[in-house]
Backbone as a chain_set.jsonl record, in Angstrom:
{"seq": "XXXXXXXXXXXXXXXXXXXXXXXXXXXXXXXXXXXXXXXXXXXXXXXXXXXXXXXXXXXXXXXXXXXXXXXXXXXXXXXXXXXXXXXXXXXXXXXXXXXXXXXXXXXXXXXXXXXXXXXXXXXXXXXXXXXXXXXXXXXXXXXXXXXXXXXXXXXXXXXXXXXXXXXXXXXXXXXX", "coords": {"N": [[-12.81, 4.17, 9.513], [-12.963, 1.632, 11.496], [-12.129, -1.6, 13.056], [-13.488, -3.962, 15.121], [-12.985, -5.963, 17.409], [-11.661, -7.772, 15.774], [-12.762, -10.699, 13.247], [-14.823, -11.018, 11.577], [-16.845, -9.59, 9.452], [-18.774, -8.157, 9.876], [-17.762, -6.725, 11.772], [-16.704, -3.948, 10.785], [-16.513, -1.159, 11.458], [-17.964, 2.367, 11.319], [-15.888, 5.457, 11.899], [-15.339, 8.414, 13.757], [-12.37, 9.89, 13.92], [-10.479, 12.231, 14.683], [-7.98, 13.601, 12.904], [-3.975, 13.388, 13.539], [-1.339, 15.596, 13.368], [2.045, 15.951, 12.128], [4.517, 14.786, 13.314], [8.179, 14.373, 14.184], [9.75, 13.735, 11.224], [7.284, 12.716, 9.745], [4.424, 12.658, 7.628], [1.174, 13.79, 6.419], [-1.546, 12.565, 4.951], [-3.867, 12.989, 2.6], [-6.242, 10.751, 1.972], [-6.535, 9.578, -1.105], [-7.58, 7.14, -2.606], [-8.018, 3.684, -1.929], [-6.861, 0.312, -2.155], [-8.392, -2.865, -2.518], [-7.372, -5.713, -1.689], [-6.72, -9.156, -0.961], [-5.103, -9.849, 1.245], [-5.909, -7.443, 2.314], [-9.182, -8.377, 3.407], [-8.579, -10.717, 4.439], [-7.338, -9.871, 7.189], [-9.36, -8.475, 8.096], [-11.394, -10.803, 8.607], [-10.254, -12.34, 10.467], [-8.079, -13.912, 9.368], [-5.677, -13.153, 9.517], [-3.893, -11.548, 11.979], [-5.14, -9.165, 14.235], [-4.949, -6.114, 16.16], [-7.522, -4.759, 17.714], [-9.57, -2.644, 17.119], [-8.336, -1.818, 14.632], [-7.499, 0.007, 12.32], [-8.02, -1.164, 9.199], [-6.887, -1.928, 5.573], [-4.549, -2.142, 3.032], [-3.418, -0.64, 1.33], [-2.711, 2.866, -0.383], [-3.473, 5.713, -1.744], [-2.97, 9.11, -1.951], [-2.701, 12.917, -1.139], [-0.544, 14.78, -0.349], [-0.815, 17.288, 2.961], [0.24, 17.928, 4.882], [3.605, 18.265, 6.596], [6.194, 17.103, 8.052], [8.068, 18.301, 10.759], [12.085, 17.667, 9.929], [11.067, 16.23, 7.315], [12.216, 15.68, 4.161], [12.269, 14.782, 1.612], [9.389, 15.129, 0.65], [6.614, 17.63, -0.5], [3.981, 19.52, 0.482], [1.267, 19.164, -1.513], [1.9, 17.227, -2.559], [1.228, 14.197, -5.199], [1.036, 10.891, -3.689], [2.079, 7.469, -3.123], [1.203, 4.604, -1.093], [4.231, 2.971, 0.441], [3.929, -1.473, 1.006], [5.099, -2.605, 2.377], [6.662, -0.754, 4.697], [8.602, -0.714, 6.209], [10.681, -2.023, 4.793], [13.728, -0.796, 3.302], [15.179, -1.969, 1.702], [17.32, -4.245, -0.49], [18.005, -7.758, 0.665], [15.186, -8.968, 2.734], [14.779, -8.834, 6.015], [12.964, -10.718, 9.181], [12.202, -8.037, 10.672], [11.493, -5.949, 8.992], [9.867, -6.359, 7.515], [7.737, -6.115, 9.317], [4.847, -4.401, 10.381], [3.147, -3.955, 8.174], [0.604, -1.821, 6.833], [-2.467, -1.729, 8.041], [-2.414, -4.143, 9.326], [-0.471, -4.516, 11.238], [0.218, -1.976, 11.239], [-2.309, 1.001, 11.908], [-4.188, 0.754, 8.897], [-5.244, 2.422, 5.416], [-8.264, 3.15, 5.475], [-9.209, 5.521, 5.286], [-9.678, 9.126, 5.754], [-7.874, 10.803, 6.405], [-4.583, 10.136, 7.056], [-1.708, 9.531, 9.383], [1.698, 9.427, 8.975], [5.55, 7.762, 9.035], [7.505, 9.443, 6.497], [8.735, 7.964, 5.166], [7.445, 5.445, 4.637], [5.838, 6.387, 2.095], [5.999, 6.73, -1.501], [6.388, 8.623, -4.292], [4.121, 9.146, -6.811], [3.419, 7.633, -9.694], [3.377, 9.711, -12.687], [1.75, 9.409, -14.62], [-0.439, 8.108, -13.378], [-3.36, 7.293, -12.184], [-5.207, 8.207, -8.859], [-6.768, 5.912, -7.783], [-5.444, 4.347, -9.583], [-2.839, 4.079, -8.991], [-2.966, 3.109, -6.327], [-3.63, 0.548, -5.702], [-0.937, -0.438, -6.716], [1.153, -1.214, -4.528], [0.042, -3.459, -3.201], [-1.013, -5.172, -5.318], [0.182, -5.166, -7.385], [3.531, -5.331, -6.482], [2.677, -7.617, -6.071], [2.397, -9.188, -8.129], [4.56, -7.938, -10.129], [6.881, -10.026, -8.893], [5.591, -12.628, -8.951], [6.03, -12.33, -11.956], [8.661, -11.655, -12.367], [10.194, -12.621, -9.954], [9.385, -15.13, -9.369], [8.908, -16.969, -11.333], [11.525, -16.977, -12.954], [11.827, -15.892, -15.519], [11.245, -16.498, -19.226], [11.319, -16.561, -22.375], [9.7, -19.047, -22.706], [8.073, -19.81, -20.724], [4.734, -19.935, -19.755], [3.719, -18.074, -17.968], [5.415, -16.461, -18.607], [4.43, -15.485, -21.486], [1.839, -14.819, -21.231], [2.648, -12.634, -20.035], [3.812, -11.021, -21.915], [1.515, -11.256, -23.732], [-0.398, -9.52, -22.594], [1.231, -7.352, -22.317], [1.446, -6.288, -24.847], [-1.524, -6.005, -25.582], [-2.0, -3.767, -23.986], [-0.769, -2.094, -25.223], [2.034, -1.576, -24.436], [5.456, -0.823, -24.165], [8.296, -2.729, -24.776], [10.555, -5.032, -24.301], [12.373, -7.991, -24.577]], "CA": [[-13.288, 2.825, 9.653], [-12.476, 0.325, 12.709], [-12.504, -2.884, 13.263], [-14.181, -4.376, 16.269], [-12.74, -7.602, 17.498], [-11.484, -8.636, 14.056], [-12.455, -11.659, 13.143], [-15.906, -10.898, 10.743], [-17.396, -8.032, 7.767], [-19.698, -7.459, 10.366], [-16.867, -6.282, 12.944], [-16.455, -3.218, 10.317], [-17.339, -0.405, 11.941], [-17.501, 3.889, 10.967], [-15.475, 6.113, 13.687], [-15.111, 9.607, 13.632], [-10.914, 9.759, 14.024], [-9.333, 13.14, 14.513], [-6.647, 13.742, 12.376], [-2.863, 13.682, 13.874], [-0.317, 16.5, 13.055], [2.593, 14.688, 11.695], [5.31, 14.464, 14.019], [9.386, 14.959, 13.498], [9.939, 12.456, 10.37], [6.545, 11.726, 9.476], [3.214, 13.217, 6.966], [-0.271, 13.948, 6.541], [-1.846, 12.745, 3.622], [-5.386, 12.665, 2.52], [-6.446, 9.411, 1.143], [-8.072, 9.832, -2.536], [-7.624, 5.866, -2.704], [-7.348, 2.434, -1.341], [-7.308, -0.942, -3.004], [-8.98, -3.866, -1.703], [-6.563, -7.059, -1.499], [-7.164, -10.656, 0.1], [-5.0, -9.684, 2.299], [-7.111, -6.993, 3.692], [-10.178, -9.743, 3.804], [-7.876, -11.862, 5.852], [-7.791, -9.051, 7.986], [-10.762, -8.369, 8.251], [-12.358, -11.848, 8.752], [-9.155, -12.69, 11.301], [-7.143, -15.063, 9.167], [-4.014, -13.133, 9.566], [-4.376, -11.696, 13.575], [-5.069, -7.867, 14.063], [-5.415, -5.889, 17.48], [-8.907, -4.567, 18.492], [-9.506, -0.971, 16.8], [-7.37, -1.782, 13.853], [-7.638, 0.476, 10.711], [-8.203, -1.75, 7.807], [-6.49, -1.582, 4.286], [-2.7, -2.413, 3.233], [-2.913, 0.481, 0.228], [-3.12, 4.01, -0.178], [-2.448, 6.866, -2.524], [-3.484, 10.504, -1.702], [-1.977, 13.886, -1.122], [0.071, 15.362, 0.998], [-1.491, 17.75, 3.263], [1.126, 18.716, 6.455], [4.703, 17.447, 6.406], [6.475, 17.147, 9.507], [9.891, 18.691, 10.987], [12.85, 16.946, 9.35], [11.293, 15.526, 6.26], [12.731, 17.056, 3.086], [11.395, 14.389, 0.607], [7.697, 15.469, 0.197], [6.054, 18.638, 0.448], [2.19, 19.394, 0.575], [0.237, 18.781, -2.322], [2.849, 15.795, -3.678], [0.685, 12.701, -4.731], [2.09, 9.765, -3.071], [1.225, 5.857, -2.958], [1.887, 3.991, 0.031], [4.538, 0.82, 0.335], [3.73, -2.582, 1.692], [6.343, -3.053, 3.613], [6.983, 0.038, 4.722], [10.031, -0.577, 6.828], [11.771, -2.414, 4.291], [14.192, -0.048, 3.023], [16.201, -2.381, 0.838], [18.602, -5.344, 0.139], [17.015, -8.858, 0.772], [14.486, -8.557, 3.63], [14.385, -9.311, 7.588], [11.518, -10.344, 9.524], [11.664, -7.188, 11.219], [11.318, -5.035, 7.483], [8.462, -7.174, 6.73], [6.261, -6.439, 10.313], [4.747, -2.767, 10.195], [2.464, -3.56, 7.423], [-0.639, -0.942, 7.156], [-4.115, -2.347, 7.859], [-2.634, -5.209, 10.616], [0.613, -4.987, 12.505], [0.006, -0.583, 12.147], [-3.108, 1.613, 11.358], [-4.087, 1.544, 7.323], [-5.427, 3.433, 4.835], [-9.553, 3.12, 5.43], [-9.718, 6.278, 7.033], [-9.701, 10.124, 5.07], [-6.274, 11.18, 6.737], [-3.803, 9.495, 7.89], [-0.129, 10.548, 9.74], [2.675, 8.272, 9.256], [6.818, 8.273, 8.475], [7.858, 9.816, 5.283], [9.366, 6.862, 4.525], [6.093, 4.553, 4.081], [5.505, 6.594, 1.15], [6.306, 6.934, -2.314], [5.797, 9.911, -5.139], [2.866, 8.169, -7.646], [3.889, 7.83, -10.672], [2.925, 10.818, -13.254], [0.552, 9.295, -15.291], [-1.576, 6.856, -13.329], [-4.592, 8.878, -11.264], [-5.175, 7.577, -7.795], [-7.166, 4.585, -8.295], [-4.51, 2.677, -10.5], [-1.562, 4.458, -8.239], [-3.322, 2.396, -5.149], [-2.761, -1.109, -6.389], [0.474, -0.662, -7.162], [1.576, -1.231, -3.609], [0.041, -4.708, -2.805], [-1.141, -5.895, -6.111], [1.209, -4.276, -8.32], [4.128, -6.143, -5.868], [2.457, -8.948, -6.138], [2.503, -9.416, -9.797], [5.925, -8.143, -10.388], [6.976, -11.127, -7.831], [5.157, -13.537, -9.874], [6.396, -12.701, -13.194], [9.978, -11.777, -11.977], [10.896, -13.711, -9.295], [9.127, -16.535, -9.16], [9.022, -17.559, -12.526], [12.357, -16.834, -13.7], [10.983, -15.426, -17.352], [12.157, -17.015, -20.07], [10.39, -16.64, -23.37], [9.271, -20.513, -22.508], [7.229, -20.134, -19.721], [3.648, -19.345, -19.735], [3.604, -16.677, -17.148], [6.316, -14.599, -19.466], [3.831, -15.223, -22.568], [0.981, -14.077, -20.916], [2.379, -11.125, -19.808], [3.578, -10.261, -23.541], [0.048, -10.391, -24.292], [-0.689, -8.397, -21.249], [1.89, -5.921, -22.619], [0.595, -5.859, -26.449], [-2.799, -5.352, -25.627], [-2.005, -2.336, -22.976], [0.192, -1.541, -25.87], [3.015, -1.346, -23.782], [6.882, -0.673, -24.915], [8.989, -3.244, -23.865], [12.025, -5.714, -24.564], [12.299, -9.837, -24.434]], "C": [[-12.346, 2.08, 10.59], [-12.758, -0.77, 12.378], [-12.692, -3.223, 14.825], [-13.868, -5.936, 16.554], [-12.396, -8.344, 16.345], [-11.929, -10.328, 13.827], [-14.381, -12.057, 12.371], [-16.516, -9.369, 9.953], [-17.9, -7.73, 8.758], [-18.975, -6.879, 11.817], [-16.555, -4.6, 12.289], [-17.276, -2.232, 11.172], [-16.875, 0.941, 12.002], [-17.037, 4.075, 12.187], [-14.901, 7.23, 12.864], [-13.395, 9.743, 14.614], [-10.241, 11.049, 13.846], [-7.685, 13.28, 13.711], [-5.157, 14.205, 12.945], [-1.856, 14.537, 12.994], [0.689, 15.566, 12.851], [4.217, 15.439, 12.547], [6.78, 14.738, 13.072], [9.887, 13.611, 12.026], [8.849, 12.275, 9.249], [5.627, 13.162, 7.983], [2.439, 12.821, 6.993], [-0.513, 13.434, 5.367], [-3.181, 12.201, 3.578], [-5.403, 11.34, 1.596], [-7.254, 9.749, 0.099], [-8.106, 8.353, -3.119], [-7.381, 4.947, -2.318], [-8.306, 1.423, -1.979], [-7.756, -2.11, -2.157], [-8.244, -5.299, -2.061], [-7.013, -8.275, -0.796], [-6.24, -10.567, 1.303], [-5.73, -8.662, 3.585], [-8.663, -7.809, 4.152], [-9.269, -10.229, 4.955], [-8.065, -11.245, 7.092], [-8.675, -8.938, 9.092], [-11.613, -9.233, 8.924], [-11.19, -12.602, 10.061], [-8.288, -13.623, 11.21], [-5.851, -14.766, 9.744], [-4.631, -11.981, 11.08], [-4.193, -9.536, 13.404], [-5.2, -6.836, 14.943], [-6.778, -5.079, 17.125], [-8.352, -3.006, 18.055], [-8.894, -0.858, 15.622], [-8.259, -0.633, 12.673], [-7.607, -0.549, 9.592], [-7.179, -1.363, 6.542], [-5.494, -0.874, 4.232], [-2.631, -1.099, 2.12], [-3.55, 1.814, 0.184], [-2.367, 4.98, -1.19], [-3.619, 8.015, -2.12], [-2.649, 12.175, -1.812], [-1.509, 14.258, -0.343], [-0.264, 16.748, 1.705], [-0.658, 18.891, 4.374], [2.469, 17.855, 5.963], [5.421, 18.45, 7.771], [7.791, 17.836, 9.638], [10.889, 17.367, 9.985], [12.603, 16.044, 7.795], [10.907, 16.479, 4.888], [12.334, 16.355, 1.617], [9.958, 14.706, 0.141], [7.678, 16.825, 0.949], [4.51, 19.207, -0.085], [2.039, 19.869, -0.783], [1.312, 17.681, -3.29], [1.761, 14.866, -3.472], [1.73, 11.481, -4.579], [1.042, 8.541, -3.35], [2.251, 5.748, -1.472], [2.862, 2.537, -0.097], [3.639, -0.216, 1.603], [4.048, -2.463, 2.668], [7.277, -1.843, 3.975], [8.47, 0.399, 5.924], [11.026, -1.628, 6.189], [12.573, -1.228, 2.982], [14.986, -0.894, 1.578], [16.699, -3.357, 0.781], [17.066, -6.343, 0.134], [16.573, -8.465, 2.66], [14.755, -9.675, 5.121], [13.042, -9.596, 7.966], [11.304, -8.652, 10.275], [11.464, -5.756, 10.013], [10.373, -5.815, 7.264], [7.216, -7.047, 7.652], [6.213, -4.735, 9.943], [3.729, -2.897, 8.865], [1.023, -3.162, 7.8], [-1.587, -2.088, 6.976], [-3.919, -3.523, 8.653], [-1.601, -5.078, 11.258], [0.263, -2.706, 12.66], [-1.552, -0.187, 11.363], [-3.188, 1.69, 9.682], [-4.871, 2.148, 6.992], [-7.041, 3.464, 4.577], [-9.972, 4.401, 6.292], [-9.48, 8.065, 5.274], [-8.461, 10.437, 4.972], [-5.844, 10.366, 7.143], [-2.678, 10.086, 7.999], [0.837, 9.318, 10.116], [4.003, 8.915, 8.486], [6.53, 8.839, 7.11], [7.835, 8.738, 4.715], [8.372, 5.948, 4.515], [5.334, 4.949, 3.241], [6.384, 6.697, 0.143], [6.01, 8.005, -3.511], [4.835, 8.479, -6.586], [3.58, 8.443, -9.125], [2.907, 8.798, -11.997], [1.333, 10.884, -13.749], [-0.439, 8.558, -14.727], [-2.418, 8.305, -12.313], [-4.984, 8.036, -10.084], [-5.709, 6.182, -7.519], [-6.325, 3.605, -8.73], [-3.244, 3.09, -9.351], [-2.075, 3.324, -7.028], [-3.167, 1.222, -4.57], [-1.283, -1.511, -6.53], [1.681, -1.508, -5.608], [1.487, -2.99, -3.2], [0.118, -5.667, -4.311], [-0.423, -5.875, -6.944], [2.377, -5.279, -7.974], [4.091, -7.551, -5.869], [3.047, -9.822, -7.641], [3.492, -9.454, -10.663], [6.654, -9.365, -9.829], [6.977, -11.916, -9.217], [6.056, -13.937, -11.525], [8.337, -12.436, -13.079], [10.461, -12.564, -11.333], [10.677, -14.825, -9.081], [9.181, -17.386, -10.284], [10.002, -17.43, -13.529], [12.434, -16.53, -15.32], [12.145, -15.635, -18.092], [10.969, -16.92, -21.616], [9.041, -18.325, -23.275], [7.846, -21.165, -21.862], [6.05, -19.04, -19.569], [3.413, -18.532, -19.07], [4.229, -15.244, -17.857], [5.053, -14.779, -20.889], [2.692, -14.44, -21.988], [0.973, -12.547, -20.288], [3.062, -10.34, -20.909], [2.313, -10.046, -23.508], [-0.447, -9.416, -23.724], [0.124, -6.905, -22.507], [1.342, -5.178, -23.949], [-0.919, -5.455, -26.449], [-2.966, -3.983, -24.3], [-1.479, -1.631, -24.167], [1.475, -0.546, -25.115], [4.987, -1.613, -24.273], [7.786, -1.19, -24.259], [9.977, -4.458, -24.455], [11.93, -6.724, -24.075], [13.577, -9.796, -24.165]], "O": [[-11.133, 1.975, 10.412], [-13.565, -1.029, 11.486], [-11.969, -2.675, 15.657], [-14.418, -6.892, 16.008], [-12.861, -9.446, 16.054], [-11.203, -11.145, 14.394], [-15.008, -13.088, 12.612], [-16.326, -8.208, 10.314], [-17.549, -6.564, 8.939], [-19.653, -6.644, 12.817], [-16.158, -3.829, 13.163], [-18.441, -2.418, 11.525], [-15.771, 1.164, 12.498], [-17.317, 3.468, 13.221], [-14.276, 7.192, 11.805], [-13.369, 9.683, 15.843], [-9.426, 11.12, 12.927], [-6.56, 13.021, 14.139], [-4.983, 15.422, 12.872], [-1.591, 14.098, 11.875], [0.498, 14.417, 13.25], [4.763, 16.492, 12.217], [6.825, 15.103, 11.897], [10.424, 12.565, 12.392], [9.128, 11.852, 8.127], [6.147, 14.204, 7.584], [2.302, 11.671, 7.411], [0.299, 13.775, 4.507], [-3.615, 11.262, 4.247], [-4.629, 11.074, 0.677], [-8.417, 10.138, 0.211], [-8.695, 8.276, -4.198], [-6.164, 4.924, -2.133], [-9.508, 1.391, -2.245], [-7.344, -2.157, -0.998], [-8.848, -5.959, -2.907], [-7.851, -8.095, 0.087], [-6.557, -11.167, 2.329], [-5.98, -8.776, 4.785], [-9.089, -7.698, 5.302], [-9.389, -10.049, 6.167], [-8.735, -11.751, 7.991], [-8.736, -9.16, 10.302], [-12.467, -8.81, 9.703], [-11.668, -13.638, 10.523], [-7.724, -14.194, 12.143], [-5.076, -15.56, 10.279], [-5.828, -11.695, 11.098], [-3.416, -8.872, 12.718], [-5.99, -6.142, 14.304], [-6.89, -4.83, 15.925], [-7.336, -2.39, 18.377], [-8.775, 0.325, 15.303], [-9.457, -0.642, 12.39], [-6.51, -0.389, 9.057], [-6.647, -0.264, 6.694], [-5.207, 0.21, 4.739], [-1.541, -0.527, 2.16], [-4.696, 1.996, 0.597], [-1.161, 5.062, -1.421], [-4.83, 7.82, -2.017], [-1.973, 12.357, -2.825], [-2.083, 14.109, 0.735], [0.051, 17.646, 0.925], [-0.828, 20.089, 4.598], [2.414, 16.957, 5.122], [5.331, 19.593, 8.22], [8.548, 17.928, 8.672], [10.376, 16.368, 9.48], [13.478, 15.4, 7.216], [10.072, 17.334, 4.592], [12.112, 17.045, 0.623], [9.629, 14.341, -0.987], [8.146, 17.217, 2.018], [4.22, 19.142, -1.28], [2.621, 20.878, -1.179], [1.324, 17.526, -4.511], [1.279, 14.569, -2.379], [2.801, 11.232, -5.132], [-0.154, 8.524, -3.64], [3.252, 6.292, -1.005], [2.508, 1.437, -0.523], [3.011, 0.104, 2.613], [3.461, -2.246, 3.728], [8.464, -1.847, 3.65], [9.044, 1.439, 6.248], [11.995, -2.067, 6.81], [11.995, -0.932, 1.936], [15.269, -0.27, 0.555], [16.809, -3.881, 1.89], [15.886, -6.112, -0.13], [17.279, -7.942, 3.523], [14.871, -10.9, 5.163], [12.069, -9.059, 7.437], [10.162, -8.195, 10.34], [11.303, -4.618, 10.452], [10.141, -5.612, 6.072], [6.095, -7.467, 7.368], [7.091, -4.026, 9.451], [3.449, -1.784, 8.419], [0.324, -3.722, 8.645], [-1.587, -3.018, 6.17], [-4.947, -4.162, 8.879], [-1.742, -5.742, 12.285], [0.128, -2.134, 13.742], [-1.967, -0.866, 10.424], [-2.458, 2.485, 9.09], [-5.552, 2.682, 7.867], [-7.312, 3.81, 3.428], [-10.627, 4.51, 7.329], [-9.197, 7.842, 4.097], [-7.837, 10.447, 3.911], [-6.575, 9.576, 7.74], [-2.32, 10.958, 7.208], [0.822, 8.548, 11.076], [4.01, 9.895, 7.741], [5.409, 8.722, 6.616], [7.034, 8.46, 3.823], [9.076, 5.104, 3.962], [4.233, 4.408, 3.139], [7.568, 6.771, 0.472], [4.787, 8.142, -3.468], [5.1, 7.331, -6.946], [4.189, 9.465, -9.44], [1.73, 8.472, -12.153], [0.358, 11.616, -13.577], [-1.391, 8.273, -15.454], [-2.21, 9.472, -11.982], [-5.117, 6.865, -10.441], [-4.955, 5.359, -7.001], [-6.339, 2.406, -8.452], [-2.715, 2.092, -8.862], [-1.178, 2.491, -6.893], [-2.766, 0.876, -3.459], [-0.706, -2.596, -6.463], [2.708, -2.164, -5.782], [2.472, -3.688, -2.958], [0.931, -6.568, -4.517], [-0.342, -6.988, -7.463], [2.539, -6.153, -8.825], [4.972, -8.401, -5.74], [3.838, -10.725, -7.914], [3.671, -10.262, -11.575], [7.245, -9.832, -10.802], [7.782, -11.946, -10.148], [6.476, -14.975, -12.038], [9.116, -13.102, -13.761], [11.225, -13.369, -11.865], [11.519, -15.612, -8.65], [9.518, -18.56, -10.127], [9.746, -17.635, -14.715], [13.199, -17.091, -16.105], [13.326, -15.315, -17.957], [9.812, -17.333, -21.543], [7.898, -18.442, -23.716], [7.07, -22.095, -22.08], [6.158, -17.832, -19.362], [2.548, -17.849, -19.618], [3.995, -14.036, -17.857], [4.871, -13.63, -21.293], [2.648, -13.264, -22.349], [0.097, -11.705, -20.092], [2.956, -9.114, -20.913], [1.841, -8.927, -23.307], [-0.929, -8.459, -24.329], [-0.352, -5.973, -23.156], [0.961, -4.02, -24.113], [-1.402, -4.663, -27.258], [-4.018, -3.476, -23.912], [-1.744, -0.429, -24.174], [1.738, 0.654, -25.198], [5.458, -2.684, -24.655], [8.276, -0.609, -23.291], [9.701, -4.494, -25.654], [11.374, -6.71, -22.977], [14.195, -10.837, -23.944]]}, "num_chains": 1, "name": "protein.A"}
């Protein structure tokens, strides 16, 4: 999937995309999911600015398929999720760790394959199955944010109660 002049749904458009061999650094990985965010809308509809041909969609979990010279973290059939911000490595962030995100500044994850660094992935965590692993990246980020950093959680404040309840009705094992 392309985009055509970004800047409307009806700019979406199928394309038959040869799959790239993955280079010294990088991997292959088949997409078995991607989540749909407001930021990929924005995208999409040209709130946030996107070049001409773009790939669509900031999340991705799949398998690994090829793995390139030099990278010794993954090796074919690892499921992975994709990060956000896939050139922020760490530490409090730069603007230049914050540009590179999939689906508008590089190619994302609306496509079968895709071939990108090692390092813009992550191993999925055991138990979730690609679907919930997919989220984790934008919305997942998001949410932690929210209830961590922005709202300094304090038993007090309605964002930390609601995500007790959150936790008690997942029945989730966890510490105040």
């Amino acid at each position: 999937m392309k985009l055509t002049a970004p800047g409307g749904l009806d700019q979406i458009h199928l394309a038959e995309i040869e799959p790239r061999a993955p280079g010294f650094g990088e991997i292959q990985v088949e997409i078995k999911a991607t989540s749909l965010n407001f930021h990929d809308y924005a995208v999409v509809t040209g709130l946030i600015p996107a070049d001409d041909g773009r790939i669509p969609m900031s999340d991705g979990a799949g398998v690994v398929t090829a793995v390139g010279e030099g990278v010794t973290t993954f090796a074919e059939g690892d499921r992975v999720l994709s990060y956000f911000f896939p050139n922020w490595a760490g530490g409090r962030p730069t603007l230049p760790d914050l540009l590179g995100v999939p689906g508008d500044h590089i190619d994302g994850f609306a496509a079968q394959t895709v071939t990108m660094p090692a390092t813009a992935f992550s191993r999925m965590p055991a138990n979730l199955d690609f679907e919930a692993a997919s989220t984790l990246s934008c919305a997942g980020l998001t949410a932690w944010r929210a209830l961590v950093v922005e709202t300094a959680p304090s038993p007090a404040t309605g964002c930390w109660c609601r995500a007790v309840v959150a936790c008690r009705w997942w029945r989730c094992k966890w510490r105040a």
